[in-house]
N, C-alpha and C positions, 0 to 999 in steps of 0.2 A: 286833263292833268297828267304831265309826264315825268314818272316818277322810276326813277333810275336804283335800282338797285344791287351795290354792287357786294359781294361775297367771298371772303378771305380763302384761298388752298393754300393748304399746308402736308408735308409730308415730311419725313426723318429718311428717305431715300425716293429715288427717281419713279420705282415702280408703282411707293407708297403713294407719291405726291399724283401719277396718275392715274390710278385708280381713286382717289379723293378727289381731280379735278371732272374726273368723266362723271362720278356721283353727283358730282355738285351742276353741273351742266345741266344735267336733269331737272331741276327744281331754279334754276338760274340763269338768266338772261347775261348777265356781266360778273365775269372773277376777275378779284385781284390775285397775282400769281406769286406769291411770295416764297421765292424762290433762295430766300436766303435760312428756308427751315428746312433744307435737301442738303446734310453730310457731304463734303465733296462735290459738289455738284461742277460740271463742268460747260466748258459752252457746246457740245455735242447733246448733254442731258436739254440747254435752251430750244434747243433745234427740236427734238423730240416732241417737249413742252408745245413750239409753237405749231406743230404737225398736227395735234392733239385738239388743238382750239376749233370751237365749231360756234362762241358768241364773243361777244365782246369783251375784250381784255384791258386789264392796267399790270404789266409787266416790273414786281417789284424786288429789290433786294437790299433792304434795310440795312442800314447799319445801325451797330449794336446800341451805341448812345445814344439815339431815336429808336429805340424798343424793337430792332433788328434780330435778325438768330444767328448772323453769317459766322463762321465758325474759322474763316480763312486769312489770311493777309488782307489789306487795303488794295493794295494793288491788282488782285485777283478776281476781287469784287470790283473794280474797275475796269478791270478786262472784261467781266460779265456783263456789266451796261454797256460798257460800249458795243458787245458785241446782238446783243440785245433790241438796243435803238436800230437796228439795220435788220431784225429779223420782220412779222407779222404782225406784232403783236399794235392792238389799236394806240396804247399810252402805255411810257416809260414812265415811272413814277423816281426823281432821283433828288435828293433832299439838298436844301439851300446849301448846307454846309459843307456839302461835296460839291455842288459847281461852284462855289468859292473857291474850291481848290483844285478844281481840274476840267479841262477846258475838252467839252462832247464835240465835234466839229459836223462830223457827219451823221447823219438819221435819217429815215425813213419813218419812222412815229412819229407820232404827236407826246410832244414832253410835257411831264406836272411837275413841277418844284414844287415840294413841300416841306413845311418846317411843323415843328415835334415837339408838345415841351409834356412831360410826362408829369411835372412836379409843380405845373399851376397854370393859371391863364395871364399874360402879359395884359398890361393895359392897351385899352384900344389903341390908346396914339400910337403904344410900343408896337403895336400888330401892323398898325398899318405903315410904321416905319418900314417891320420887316416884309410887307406885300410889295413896296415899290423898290426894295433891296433884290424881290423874285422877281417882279418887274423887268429889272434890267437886266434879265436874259431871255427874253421874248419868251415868256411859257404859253403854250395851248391852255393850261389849267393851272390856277393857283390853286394849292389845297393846304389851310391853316388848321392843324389838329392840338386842344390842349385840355388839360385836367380843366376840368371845373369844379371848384374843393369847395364854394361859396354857393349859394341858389342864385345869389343878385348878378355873378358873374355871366350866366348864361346872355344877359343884355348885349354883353360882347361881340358874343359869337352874331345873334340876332343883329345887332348894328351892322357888322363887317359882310351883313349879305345884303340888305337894304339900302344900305347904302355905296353900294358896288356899280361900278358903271356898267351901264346895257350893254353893252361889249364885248365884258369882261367876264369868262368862265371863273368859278370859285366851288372848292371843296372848303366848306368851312364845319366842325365839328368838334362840340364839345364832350370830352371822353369822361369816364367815370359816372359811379352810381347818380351825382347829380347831373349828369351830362347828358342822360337818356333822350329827354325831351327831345334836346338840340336835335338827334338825329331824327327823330318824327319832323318834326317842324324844319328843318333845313332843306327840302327839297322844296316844299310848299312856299321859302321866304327865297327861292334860288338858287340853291346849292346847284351845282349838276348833280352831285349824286346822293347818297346815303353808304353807309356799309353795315351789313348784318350778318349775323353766324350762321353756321351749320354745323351739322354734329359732327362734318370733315374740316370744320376752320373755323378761330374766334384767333383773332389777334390783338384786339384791346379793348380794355375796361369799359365794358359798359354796354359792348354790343347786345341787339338785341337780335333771338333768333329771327329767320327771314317768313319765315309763315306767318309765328306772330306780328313780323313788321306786315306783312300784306294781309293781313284782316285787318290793320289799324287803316292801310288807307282804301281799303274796300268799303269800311265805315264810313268814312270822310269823304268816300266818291263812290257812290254804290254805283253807277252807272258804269265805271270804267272796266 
């Protein structure tokens, strides 16, 4: 059982961010580098960032209305993915809503399009309208992340990874207090990954620390 578990950094400046990303390193095989919670950050701080990496990365910088921190212009944060997709880092992580509007040409990563809804779970058909909408930008990884305010809603998430083509990578995760499960159970139904905190990074509702996530699946697979 390969069970992927990936881990938020976060930092309010460049030093902060690594010295919380080397901590996390420690106890963590894969971070996300959420780089849009570093004040000013520039693309010489990316550069550092990816100097720093010594496991597997998803390289992120949120925008605000998908539960982002970035503090700067749109444009600036544009310049940072773009300059980004051409550094180390394993997966760019860059939301539907911005490659609707701006066209990434060159990369060296592997790209995730991801779509955000902080305020409920669409219905399945609406989800997987917007999977063949990420679709048509050839992603490495789909990753669909949303509230789950219902218990019955979690079916959702569980359809949208069962019934996913063999092919086909997918992050799919249901956030909030009912949403917990999702994140146990998503890797086991084919997620590629999970994400879980640490006391240097929690980025959404519901996360579960990452210790306590790997005692749930040392239970589940004491062999591994």
């Amino acid at each position: 059982m390969n069970i992927r578990i990936c881990t938020p950094v976060t930092g309010k400046t460049i030093d902060e961010f690594l010295s919380n990303l080397n901590k996390t390193q420690e106890v963590s095989g894969f971070v996300e580098l959420r780089v849009d919670s570093i004040e000013n950050v520039s693309e010489s701080d990316i550069e550092t960032i990816s100097q720093n990496l010594t496991v597997e990365s998803i390289f992120t910088c949120r925008k605000n209305s998908e539960g982002g921190m970035y503090g700067g212009d749109e444009k600036s944060r544009i310049m940072i993915l773009e300059h980004a997709l051409n550094q180390n880092f394993d997966f760019v992580d860059i939301e539907l809503s911005t490659m609707e509007d701006y066209s990434f040409k060159k990369r060296t990563s592997k790209l995730i399009v991801s779509y955000h809804n902080f305020s409920h779970t669409p219905s399945y058909w609406d989800m997987q309208k917007i999977i063949a909408t990420i679709n048509s930008f050839n992603p490495d990884i789909i990753k669909i992340s949303t509230m789950i305010t219902q218990d019955y809603e979690v079916t959702k998430i569980y359809r949208l990874l069962t019934n996913k083509p063999h092919d086909e990578e997918r992050i799919v995760i249901g956030m909030g207090e009912k949403g917990k499960m999702t994140r146990i159970l998503g890797p086991l139904l084919g997620s590629y990954c999970t994400y879980a905190s640490t006391k240097w990074g929690e980025t959404a509702p519901g996360q579960i620390d990452i210790d306590e996530m790997k005692k749930v699946y040392t239970v589940l697979n004491p062999k591994s």
